[in-house]
C-alpha positions as CSV (number, residue, x, y, z in Angstrom):
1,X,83.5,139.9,98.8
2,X,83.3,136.4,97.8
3,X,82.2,134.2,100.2
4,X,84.5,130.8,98.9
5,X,87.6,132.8,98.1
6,X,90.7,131.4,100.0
7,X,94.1,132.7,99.6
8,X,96.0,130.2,96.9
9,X,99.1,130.4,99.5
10,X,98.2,130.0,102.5
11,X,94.4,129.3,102.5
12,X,93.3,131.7,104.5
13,X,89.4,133.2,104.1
14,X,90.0,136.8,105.2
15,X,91.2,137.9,101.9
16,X,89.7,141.2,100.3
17,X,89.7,143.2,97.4
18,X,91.6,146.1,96.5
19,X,91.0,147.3,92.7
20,X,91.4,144.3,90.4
21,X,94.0,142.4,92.6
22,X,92.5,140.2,96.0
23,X,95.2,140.4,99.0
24,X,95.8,138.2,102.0
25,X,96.3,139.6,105.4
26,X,97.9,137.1,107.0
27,X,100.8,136.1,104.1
28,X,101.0,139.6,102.2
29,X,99.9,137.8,99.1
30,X,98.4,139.3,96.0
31,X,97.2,137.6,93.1
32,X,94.6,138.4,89.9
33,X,92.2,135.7,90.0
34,X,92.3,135.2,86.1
35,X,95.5,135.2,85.7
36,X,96.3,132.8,88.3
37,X,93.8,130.3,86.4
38,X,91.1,130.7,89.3
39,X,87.3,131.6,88.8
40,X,85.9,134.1,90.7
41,X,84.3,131.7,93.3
42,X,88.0,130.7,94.3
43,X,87.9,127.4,92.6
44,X,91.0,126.6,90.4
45,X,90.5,126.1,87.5
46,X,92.0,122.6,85.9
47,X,93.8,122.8,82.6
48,X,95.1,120.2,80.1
49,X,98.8,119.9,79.3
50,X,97.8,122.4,76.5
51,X,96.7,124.7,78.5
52,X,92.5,123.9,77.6
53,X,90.5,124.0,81.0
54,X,88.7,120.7,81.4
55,X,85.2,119.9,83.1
56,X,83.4,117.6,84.1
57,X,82.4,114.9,81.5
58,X,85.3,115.7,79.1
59,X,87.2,112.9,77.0
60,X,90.9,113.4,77.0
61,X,94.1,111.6,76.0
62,X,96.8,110.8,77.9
63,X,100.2,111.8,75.9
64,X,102.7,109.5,77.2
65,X,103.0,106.0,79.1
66,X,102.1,106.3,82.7
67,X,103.3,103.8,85.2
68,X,101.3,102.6,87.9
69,X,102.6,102.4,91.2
70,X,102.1,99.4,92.6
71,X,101.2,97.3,89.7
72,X,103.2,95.9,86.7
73,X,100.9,97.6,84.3
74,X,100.8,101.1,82.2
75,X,98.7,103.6,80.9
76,X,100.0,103.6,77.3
77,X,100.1,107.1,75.9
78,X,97.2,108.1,73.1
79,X,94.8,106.2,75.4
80,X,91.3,107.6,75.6
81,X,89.5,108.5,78.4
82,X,85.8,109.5,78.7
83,X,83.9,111.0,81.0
84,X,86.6,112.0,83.3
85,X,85.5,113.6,86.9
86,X,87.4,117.0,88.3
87,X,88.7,116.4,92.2
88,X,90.2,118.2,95.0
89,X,94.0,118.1,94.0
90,X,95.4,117.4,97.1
91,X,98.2,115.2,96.3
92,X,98.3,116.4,92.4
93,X,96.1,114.2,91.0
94,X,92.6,116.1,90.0
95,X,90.9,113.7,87.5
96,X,89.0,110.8,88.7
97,X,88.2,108.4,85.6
98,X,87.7,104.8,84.9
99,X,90.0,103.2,82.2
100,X,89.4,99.9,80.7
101,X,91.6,97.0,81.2
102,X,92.7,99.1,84.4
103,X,90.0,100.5,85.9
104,X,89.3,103.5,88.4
105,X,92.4,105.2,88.6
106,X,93.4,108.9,89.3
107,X,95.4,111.3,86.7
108,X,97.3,114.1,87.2
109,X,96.2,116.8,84.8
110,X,99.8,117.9,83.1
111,X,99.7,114.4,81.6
112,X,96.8,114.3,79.6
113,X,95.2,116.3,76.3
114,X,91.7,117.3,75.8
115,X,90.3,114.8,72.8
């Protein structure tokens, strides 16, 4: 068994195995690890808003205007981005990046395109 794989319901670490499929105990949860976008290790995987997984380092695009909470400014749409950093998506927002004119700032994946 893997040692970092959680269950993607509940988060439990006593899943197993059992043929292709990993099950939870305590939920009753199964799920194929490849199709539900996660490596082996347990780590999901992040994917643009055409479904291209991004790593770390990658330049994407953001495809439409994004405003910024808290500030009178937005991230027009077709802006470039390089060198994005993947994070913990806690709240839904797993790129870490730097943008010019605005700078560091964190996206939410489903809003940008791999350049």
């Amino acid at each position: 068994m893997e040692a970092d794989m959680t269950c993607p319901q509940c988060g439990c670490e006593h899943v197993y195995p059992d043929g292709s499929l990993w099950n939870c105990p305590e939920c009753g949860y199964e799920w194929n690890p490849e199709d539900a976008g996660m490596s082996t290790d347990g780590k999901a995987e992040v994917r643009d808003a055409n479904g291209n997984v991004l790593a770390d380092g990658d330049s994407v695009t953001v495809i439409k205007d994004l405003k910024i909470k808290g500030a009178s400014s937005v991230i027009k749409g077709g802006t470039k981005v390089r060198g994005i950093r993947l994070v913990d998506a806690t709240d839904g927002h797993n790129i870490a990046c730097k943008i010019s004119g605005v700078g560091a700032i964190n996206l939410k994946s489903e809003f940008v395109k791999k350049a």
